[in-house]
TILOFI-143444 format. One record per residue (C-alpha): residue number from 1; residue in one letter; chain; x, y, z. Coordinates in steps of 0.25 Angstrom, whole numbers, plus 2048, in hexadecimal, padded with zeros to 3 digits. Each point is the difference from the previous one (the first is absolute). Layout:
TILOFI-143444
node resi NUM&resn A&chain A&u X&v Y&w Z $
...
end
This chain:
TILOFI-143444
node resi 1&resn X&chain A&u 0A4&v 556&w A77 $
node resi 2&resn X&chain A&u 7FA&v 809&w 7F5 $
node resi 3&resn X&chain A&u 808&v 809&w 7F6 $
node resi 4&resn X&chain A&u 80B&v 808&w 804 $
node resi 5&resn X&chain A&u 803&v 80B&w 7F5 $
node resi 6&resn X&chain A&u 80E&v 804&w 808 $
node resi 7&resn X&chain A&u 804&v 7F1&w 7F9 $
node resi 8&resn X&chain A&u 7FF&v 802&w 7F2 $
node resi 9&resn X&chain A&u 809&v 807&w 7F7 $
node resi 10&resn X&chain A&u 801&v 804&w 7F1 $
node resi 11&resn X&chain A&u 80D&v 7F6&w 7FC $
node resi 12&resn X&chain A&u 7FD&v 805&w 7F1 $
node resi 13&resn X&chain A&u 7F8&v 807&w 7F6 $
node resi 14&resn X&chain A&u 800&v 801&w 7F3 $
node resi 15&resn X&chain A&u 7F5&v 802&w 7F2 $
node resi 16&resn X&chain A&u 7F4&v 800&w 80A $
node resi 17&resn X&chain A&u 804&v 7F3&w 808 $
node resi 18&resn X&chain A&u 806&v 7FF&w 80F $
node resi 19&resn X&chain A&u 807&v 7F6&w 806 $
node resi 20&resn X&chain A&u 7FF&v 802&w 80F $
node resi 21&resn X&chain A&u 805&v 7F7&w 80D $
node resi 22&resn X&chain A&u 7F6&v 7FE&w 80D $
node resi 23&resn X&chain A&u 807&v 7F9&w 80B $
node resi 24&resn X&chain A&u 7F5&v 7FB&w 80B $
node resi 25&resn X&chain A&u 7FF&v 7F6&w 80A $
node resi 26&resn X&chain A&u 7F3&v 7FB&w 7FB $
node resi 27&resn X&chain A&u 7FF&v 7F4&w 7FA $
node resi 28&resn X&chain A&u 800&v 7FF&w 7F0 $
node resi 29&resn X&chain A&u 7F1&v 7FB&w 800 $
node resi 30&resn X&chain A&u 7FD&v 80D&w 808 $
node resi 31&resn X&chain A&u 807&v 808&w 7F5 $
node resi 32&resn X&chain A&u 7FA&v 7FB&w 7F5 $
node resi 33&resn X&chain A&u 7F2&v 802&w 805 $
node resi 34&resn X&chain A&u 7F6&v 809&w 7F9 $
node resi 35&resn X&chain A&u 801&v 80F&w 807 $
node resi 36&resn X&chain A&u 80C&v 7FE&w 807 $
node resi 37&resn X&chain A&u 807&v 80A&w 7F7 $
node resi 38&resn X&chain A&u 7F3&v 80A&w 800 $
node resi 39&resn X&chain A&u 808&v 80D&w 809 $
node resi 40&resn X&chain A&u 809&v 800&w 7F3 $
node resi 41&resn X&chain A&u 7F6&v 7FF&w 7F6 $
node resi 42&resn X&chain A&u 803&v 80E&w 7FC $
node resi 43&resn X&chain A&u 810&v 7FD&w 7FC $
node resi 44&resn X&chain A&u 800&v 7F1&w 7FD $
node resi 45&resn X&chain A&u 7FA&v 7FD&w 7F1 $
node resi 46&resn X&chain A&u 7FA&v 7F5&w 7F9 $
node resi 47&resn X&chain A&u 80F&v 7F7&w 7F9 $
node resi 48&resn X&chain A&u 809&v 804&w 80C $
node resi 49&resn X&chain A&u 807&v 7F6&w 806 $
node resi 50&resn X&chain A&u 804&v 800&w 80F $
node resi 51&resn X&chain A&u 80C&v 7F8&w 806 $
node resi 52&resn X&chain A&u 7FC&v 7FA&w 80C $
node resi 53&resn X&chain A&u 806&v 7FB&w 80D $
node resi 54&resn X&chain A&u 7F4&v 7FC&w 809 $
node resi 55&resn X&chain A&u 7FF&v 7F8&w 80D $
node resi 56&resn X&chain A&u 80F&v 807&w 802 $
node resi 57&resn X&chain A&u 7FE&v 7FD&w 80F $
node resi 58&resn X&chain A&u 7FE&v 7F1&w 7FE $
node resi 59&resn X&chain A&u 802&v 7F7&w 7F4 $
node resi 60&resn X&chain A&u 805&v 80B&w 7F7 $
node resi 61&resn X&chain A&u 7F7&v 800&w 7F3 $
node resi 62&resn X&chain A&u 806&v 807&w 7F2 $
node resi 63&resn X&chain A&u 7FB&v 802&w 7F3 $
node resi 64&resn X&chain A&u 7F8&v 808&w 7F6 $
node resi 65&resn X&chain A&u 7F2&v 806&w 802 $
node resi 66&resn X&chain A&u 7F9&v 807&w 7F2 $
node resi 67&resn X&chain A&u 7F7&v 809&w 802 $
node resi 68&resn X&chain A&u 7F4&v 7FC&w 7F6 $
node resi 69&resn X&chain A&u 7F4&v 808&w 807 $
node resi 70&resn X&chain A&u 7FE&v 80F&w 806 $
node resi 71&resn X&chain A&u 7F2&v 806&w 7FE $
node resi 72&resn X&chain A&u 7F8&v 808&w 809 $
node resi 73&resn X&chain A&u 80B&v 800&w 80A $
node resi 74&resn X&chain A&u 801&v 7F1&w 800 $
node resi 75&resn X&chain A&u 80D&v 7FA&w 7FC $
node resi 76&resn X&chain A&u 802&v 7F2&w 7FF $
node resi 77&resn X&chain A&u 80E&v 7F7&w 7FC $
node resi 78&resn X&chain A&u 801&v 7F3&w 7FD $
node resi 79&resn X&chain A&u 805&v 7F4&w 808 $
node resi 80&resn X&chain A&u 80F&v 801&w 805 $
node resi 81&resn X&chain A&u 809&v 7FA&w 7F2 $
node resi 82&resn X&chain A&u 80B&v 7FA&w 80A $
node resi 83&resn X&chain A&u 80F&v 805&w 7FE $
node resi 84&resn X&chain A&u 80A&v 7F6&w 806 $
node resi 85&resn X&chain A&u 7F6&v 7F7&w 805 $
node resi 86&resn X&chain A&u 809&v 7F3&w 7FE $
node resi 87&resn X&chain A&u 810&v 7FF&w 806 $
node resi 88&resn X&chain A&u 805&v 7F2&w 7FB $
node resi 89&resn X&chain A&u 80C&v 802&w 808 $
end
């Protein structure tokens, strides 16, 4: 699946910095791939942070994504920073 716009949402915003939330049933590694984010490029700025809940249609995966490219249209995030990755109970 590619993108969907209708699944991210401004959860915050405040001295030029957004924290957003995208929910997807892609998978993490699919996410965090170089142009995934490009059809928001125009809102989503270099040192956002976007909470993720990815592959929400298989083994749920959760975490933090910073934004830490957008030029010419091309946004890119770093790789997934896991949120309640380990359950010792």
């Amino acid at each position: 699946m590619a993108f969907q716009s209708k699944d991210l949402s401004v959860l915050a915003y405040a001295n030029g910095f957004t924290l957003w939330h995208y929910t997807t049933v892609d998978i993490a590694t699919d996410v965090d791939t170089a142009g995934y984010f490009n059809a928001a490029a125009y809102m989503v700025r270099v040192g956002d942070m976007v909470m993720a809940n990815a592959d929400t249609d298989g083994t749920p995966q959760s975490g933090i994504l910073l934004v830490n490219a957008n030029a010419a249209g091309i946004v890119d995030v770093a790789d997934l920073t896991a949120v309640g990755a380990v359950d010792t109970d």
